[in-house]
MDAnalysis code that builds the backbone (N, CA, C; Angstrom):
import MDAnalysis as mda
import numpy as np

u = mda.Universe.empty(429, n_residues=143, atom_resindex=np.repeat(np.arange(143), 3), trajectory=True)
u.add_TopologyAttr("name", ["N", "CA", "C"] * 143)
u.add_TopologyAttr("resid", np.arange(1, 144))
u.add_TopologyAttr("resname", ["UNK", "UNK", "UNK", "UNK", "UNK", "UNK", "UNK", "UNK", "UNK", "UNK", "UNK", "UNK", "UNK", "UNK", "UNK", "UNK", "UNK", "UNK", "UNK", "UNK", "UNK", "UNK", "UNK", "UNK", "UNK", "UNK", "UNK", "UNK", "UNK", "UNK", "UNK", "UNK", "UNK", "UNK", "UNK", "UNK", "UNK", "UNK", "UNK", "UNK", "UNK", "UNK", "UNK", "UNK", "UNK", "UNK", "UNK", "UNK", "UNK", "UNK", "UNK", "UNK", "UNK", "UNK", "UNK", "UNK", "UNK", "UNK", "UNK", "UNK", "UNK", "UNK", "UNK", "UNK", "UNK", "UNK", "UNK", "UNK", "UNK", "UNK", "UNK", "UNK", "UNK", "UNK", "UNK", "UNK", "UNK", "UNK", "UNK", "UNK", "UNK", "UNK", "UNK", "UNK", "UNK", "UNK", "UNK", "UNK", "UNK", "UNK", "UNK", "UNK", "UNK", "UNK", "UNK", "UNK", "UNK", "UNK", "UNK", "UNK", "UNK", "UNK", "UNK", "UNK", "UNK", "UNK", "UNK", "UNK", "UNK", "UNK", "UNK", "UNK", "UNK", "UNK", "UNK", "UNK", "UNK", "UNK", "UNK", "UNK", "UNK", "UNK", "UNK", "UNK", "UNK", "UNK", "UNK", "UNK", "UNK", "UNK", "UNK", "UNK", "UNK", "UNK", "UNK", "UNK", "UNK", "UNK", "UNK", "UNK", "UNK", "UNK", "UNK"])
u.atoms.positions = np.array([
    [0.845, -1.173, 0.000],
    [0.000, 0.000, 0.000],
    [0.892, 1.239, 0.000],
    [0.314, 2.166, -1.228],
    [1.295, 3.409, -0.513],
    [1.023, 4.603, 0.243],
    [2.333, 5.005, 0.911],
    [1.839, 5.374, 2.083],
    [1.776, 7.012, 1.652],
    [1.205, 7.633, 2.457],
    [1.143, 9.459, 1.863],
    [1.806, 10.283, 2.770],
    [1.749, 11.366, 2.198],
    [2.990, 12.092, 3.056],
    [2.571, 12.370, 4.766],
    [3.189, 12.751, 5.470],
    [3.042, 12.727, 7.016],
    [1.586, 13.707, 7.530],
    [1.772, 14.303, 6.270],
    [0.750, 15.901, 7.007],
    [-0.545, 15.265, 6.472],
    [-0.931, 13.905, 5.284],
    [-2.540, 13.614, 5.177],
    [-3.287, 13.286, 6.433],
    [-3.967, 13.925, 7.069],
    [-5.176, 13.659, 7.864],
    [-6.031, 12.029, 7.036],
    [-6.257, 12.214, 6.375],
    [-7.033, 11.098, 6.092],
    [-6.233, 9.714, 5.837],
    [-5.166, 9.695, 5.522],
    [-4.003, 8.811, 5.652],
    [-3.628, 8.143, 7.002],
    [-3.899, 9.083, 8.250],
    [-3.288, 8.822, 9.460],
    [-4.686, 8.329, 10.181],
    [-5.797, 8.660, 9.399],
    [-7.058, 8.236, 10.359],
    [-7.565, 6.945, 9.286],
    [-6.919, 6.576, 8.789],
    [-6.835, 5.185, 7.828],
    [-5.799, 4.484, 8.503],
    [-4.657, 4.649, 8.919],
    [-3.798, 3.570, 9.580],
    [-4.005, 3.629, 11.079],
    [-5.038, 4.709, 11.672],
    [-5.275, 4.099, 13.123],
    [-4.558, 5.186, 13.722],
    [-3.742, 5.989, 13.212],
    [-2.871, 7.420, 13.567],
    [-3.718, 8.267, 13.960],
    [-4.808, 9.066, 14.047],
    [-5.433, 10.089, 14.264],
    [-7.178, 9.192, 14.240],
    [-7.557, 9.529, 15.505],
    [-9.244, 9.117, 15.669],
    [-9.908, 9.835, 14.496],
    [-10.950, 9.050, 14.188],
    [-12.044, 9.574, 12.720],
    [-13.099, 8.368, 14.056],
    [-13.892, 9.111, 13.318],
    [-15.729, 8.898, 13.357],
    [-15.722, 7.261, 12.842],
    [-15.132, 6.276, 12.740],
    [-15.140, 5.374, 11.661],
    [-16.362, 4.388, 11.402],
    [-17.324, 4.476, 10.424],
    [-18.587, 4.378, 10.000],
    [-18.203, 2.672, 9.521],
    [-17.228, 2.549, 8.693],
    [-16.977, 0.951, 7.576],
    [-15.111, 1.244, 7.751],
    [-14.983, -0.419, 8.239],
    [-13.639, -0.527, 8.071],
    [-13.569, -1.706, 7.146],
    [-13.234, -1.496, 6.151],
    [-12.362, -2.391, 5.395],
    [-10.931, -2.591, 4.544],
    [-10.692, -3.763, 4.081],
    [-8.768, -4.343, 3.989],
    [-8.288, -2.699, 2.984],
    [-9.593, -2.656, 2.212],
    [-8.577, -1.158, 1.248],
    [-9.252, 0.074, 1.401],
    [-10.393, 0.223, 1.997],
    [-11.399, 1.796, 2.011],
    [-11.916, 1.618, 3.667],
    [-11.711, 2.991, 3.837],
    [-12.549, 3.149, 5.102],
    [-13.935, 4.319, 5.253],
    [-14.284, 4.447, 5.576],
    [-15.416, 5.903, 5.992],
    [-15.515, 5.993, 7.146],
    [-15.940, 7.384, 7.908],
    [-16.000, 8.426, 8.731],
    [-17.186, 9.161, 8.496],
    [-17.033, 9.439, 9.704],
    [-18.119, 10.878, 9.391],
    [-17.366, 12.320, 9.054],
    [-18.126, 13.368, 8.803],
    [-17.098, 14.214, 8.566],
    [-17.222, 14.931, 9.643],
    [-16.204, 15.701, 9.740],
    [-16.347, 16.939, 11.381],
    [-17.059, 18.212, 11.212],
    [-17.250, 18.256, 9.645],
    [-18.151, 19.521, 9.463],
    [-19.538, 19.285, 8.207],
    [-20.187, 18.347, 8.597],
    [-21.262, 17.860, 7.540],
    [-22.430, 18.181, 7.290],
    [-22.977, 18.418, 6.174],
    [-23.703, 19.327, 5.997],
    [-25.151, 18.857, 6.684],
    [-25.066, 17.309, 6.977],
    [-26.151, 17.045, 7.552],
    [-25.258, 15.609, 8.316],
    [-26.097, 15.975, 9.660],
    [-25.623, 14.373, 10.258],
    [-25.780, 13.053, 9.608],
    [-24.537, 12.479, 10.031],
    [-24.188, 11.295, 9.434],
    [-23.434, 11.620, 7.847],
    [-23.225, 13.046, 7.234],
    [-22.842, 13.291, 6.497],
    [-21.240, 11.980, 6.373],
    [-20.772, 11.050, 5.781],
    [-19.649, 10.509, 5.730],
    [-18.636, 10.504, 4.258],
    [-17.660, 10.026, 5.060],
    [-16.486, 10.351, 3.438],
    [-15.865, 8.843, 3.893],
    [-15.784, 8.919, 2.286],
    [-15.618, 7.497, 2.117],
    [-13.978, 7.429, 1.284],
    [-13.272, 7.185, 1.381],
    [-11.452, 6.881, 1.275],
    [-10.678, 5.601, 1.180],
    [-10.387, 5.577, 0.147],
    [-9.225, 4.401, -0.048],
    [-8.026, 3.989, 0.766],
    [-7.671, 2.980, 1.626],
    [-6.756, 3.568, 2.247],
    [-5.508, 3.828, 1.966],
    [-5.023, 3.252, 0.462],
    [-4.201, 3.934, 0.474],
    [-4.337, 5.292, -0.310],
    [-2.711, 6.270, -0.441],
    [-3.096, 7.469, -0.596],
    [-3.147, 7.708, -1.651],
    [-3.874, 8.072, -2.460],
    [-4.463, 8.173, -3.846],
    [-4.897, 9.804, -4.079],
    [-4.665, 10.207, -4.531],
    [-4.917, 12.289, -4.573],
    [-6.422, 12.193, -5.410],
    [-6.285, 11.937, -6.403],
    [-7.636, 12.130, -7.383],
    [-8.046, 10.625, -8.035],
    [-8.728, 10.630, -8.681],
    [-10.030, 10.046, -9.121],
    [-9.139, 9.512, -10.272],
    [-8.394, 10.121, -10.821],
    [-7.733, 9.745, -12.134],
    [-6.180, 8.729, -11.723],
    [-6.137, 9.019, -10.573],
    [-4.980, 7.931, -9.667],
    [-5.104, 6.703, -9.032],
    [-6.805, 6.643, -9.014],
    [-7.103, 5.835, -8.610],
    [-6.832, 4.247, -9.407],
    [-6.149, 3.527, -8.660],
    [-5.665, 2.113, -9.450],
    [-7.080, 1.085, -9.481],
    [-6.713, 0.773, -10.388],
    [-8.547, 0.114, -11.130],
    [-8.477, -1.655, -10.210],
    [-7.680, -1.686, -9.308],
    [-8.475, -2.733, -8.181],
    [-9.001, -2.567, -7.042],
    [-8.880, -0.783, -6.672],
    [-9.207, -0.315, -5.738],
    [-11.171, 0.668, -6.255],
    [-11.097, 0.548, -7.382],
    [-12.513, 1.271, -7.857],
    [-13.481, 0.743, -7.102],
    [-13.779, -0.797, -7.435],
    [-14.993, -1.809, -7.457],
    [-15.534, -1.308, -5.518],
    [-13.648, -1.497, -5.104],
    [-14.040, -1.463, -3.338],
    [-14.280, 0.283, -3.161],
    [-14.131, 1.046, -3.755],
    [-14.255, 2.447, -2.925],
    [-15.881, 2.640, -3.464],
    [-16.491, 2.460, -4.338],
    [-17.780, 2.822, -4.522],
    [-18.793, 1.481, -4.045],
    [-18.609, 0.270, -4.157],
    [-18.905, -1.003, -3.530],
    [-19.197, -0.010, -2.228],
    [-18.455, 0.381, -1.174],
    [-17.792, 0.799, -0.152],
    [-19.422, 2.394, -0.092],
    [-19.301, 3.050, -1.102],
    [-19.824, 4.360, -1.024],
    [-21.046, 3.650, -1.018],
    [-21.319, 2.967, -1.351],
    [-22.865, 2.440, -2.018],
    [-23.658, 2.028, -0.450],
    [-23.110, 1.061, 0.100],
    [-22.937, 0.383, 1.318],
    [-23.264, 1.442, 2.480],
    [-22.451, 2.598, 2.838],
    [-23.172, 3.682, 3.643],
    [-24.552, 4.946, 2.998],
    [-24.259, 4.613, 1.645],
    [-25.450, 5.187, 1.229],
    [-27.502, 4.286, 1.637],
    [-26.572, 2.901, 1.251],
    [-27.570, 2.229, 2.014],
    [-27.922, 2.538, 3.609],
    [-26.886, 2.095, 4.292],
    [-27.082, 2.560, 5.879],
    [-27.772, 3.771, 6.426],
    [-27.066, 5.079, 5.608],
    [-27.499, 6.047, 5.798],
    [-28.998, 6.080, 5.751],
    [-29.468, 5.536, 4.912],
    [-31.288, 5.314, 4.792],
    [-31.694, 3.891, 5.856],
    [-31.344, 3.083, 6.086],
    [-31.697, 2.002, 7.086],
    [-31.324, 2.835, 8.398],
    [-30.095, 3.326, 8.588],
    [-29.702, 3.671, 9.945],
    [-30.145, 5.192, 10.660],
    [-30.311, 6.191, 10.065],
    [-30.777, 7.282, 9.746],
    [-32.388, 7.669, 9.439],
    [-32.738, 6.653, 8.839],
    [-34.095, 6.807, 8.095],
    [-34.080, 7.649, 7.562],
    [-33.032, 7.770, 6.497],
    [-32.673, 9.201, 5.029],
    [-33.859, 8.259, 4.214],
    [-34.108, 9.747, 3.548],
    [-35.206, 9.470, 2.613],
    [-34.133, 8.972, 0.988],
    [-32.972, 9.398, 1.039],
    [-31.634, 9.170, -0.153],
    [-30.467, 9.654, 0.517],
    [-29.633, 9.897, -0.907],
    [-28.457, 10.060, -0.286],
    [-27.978, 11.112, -1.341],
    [-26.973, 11.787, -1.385],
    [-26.404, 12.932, -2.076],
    [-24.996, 12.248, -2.173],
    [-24.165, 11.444, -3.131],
    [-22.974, 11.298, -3.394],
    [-21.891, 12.213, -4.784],
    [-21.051, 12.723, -3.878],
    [-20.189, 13.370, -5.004],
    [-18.763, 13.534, -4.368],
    [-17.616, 13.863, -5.148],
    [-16.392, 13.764, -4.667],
    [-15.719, 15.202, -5.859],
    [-15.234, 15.994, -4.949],
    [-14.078, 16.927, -5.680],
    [-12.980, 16.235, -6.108],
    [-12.498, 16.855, -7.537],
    [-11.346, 16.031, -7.971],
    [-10.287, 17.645, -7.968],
    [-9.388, 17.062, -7.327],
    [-8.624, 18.200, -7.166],
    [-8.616, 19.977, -6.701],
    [-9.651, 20.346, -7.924],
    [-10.524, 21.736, -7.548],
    [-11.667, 21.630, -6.248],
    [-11.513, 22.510, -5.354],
    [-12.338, 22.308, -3.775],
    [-12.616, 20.751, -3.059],
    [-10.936, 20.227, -3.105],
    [-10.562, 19.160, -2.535],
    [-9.660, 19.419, -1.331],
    [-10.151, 19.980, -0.287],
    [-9.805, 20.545, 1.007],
    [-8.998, 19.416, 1.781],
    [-8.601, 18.016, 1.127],
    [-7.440, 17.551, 1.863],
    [-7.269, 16.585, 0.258],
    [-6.279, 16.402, 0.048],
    [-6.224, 16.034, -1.221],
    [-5.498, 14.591, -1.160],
    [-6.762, 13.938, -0.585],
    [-6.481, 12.321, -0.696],
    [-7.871, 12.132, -1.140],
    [-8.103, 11.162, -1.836],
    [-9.464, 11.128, -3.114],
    [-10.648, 10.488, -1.719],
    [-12.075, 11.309, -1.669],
    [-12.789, 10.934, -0.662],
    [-13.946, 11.337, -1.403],
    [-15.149, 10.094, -1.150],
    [-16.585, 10.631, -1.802],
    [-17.100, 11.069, -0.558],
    [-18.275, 11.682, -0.448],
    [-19.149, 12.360, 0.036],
    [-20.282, 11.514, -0.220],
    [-20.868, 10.901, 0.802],
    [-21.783, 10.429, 1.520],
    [-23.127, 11.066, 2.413],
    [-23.787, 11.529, 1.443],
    [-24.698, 12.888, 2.469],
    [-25.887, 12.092, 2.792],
    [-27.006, 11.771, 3.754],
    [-28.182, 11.252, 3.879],
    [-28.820, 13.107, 3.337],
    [-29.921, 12.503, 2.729],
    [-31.074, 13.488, 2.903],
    [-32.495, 12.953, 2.609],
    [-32.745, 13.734, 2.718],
    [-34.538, 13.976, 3.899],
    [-35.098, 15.010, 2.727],
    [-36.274, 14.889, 1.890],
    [-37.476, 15.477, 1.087],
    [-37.539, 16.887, 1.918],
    [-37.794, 17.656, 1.799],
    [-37.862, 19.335, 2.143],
    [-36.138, 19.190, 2.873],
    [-35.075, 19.120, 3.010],
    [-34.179, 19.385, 3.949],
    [-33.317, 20.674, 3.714],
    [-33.928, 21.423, 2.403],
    [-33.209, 22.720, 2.076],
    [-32.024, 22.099, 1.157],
    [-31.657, 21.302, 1.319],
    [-30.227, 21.483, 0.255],
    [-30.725, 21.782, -1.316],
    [-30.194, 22.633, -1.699],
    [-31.000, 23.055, -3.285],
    [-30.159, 21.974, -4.434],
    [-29.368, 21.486, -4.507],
    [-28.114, 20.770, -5.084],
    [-27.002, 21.907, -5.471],
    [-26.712, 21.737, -6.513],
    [-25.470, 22.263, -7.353],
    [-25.989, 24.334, -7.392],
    [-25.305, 24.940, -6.727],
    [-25.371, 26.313, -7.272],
    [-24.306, 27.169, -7.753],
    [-23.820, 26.387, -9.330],
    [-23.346, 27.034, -10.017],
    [-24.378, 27.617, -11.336],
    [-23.540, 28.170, -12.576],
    [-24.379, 28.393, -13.621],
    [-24.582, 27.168, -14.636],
    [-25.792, 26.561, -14.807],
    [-25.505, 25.730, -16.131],
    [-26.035, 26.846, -17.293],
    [-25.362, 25.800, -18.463],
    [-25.820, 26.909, -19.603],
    [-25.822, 25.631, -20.944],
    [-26.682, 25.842, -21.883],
    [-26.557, 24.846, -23.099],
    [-25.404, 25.446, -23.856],
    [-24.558, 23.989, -24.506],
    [-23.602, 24.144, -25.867],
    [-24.025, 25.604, -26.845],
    [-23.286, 26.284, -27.363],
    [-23.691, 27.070, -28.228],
    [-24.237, 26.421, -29.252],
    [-23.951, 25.342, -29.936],
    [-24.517, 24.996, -30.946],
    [-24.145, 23.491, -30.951],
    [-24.856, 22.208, -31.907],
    [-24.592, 21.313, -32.100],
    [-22.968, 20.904, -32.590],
    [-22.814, 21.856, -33.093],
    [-21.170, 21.649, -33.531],
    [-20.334, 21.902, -32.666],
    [-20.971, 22.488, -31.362],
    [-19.659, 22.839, -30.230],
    [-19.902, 21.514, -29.354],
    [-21.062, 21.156, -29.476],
    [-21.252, 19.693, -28.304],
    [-20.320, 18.475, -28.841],
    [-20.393, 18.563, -30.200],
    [-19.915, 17.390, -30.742],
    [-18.468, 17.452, -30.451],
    [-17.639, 18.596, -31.175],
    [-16.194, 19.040, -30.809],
    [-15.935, 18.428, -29.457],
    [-16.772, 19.232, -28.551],
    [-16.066, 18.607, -26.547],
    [-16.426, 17.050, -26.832],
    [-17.662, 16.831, -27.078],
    [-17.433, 15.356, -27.534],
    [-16.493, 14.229, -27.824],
    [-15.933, 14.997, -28.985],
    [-14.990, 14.340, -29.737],
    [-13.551, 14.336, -28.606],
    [-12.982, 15.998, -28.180],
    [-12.072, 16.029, -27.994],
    [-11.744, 14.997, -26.376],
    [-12.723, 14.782, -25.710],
    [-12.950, 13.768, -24.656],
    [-12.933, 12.353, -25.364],
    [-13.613, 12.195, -26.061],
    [-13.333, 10.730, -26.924],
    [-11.952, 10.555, -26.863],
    [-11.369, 11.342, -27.836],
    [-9.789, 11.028, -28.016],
    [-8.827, 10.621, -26.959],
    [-8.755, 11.433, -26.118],
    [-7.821, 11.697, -24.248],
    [-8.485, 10.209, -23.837],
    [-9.348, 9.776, -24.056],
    [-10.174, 8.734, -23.568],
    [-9.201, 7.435, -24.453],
    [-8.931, 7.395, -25.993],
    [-8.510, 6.469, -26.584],
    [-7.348, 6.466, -26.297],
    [-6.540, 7.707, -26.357],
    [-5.112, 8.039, -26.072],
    [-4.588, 7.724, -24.858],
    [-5.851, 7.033, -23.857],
    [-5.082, 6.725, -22.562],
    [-4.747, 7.457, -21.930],
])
């Protein structure tokens, strides 16, 4: 497993170094709750070893970190009595400790969270959708 540098918080509360909330322990992912969640039982879910982003992630550790996310998303509604769950993970940009962690939110029908408040906006035109299209295709073939 590799190990991450001294200063990851989530690294040290994966080897037993620093107390976490710990929700699921297992051989490669663990979860926690978080210390500042937007709703109780809010949890983050982490590989244990140290992995920064989503795109580092080594493809025998995938199956177990979302296997893993899925599993407290369930709980969260059995244990909680969440009406769902809200899962998402920052990749790099507003990744406030930068070891790769999903977000595990229970929620509840009226609970105020509005989702996403950025701007969406449609493609300018069919020929600009296709282009991002394409140019993601490629990076995709190119490995």
């Amino acid at each position: 497993m590799k190990a991450g540098p001294p200063s990851c918080a989530f690294c040290r509360i994966a080897q037993g170094k620093e107390s976490g909330a710990l929700v699921l322990e297992g051989p490669t992912v663990v979860a926690f709750l978080d210390h500042r969640p937007l709703f109780p039982g809010h949890s983050l879910v982490i590989p244990r070893e140290h992995v920064e982003s989503l795109g580092d992630l080594p493809g025998p550790l995938t199956a177990p970190l979302f296997d893993a996310a899925g599993a407290v998303a369930r709980a969260l509604e059995a244990g909680l009595g969440a009406d769902g769950s809200f899962v998402a993970g920052n990749n790099r940009v507003s990744q406030g400790v930068p070891h790769l962690h999903v977000h595990v939110v229970p929620r509840r029908r009226g609970d105020g969270l509005r989702g996403f408040f950025w701007p969406r906006d449609r493609y300018e035109s069919p020929g600009a959708m296709e282009e991002t299209r394409a140019r993601i295709a490629r990076a995709l073939a190119d490995g």
